[in-house]
C-alpha positions as CSV (number, residue, x, y, z in Angstrom):
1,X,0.0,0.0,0.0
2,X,1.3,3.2,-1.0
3,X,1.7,6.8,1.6
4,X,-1.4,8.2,0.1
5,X,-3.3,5.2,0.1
6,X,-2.0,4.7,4.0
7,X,-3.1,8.6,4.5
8,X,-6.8,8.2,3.0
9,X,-7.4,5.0,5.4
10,X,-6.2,7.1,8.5
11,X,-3.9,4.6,9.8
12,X,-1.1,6.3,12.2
13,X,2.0,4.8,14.2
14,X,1.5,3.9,18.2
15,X,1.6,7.1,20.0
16,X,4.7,8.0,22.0
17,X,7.1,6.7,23.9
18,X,8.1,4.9,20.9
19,X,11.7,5.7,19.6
20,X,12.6,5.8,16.4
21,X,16.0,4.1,16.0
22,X,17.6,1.4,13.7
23,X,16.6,-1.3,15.2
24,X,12.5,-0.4,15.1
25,X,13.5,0.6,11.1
26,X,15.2,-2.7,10.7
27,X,12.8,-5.5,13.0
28,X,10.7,-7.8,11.1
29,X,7.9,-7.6,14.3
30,X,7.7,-3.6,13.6
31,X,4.4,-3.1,12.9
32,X,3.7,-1.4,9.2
33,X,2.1,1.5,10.0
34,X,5.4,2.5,11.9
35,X,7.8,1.1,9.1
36,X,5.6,3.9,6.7
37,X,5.8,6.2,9.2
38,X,10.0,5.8,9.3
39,X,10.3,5.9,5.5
40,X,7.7,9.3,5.3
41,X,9.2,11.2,8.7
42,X,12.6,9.7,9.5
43,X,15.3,10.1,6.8
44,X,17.8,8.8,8.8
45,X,16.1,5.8,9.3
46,X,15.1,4.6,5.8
47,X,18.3,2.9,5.3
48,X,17.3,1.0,8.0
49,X,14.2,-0.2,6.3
50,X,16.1,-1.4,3.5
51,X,17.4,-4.5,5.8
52,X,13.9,-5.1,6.8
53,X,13.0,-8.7,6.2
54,X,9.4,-7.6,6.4
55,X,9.5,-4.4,4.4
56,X,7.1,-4.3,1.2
57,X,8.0,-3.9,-2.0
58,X,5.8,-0.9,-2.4
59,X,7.8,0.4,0.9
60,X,11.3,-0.5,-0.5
61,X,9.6,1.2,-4.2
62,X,8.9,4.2,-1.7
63,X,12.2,4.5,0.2
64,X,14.2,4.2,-3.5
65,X,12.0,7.3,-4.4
66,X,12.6,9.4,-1.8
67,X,16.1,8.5,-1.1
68,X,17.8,9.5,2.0
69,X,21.4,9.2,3.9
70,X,22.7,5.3,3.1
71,X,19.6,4.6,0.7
72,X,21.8,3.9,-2.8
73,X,24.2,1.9,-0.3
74,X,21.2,-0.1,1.6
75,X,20.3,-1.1,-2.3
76,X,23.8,-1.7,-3.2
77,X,24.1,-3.8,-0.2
78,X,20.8,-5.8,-0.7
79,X,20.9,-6.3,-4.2
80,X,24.6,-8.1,-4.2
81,X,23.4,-10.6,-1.3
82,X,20.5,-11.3,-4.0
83,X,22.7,-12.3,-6.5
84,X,25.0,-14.7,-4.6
């Protein structure tokens, strides 16, 4: 599901005190709405998302889009443990 479809349904991440860090970005039990969240809010994070065994494609399609620090490396990374 893509960020605007996401929007139009209402969904949101938990409310606070959860914190944002690399290992919520990159755990396969992080719940969706919070992965989309990351990849829309956090930047920093969406590298993170990249190693995400439960990320979407149509996250990982987002996240390419929008880049962010470590994206193109994230890719680089994932793509050449694909091919060997």
């Amino acid at each position: 599901m893509n960020a605007p479809a996401r929007r139009r349904r209402g969904l949101q991440p938990p409310a606070p005190p959860l914190r944002l860090t690399p290992q919520v970005a990159s755990d396969p039990l992080t719940d969706e709405d919070v992965l989309w969240h990351i990849a829309e809010h956090a930047p920093e994070l969406r590298m993170w998302l990249i190693a995400n065994t439960a990320a979407t494609p149509e996250l990982l399609e987002y996240v390419s889009q929008v880049g962010g620090p470590g994206v193109a490396r994230g890719f680089e990374v994932l793509f050449a443990s694909l091919e060997g």
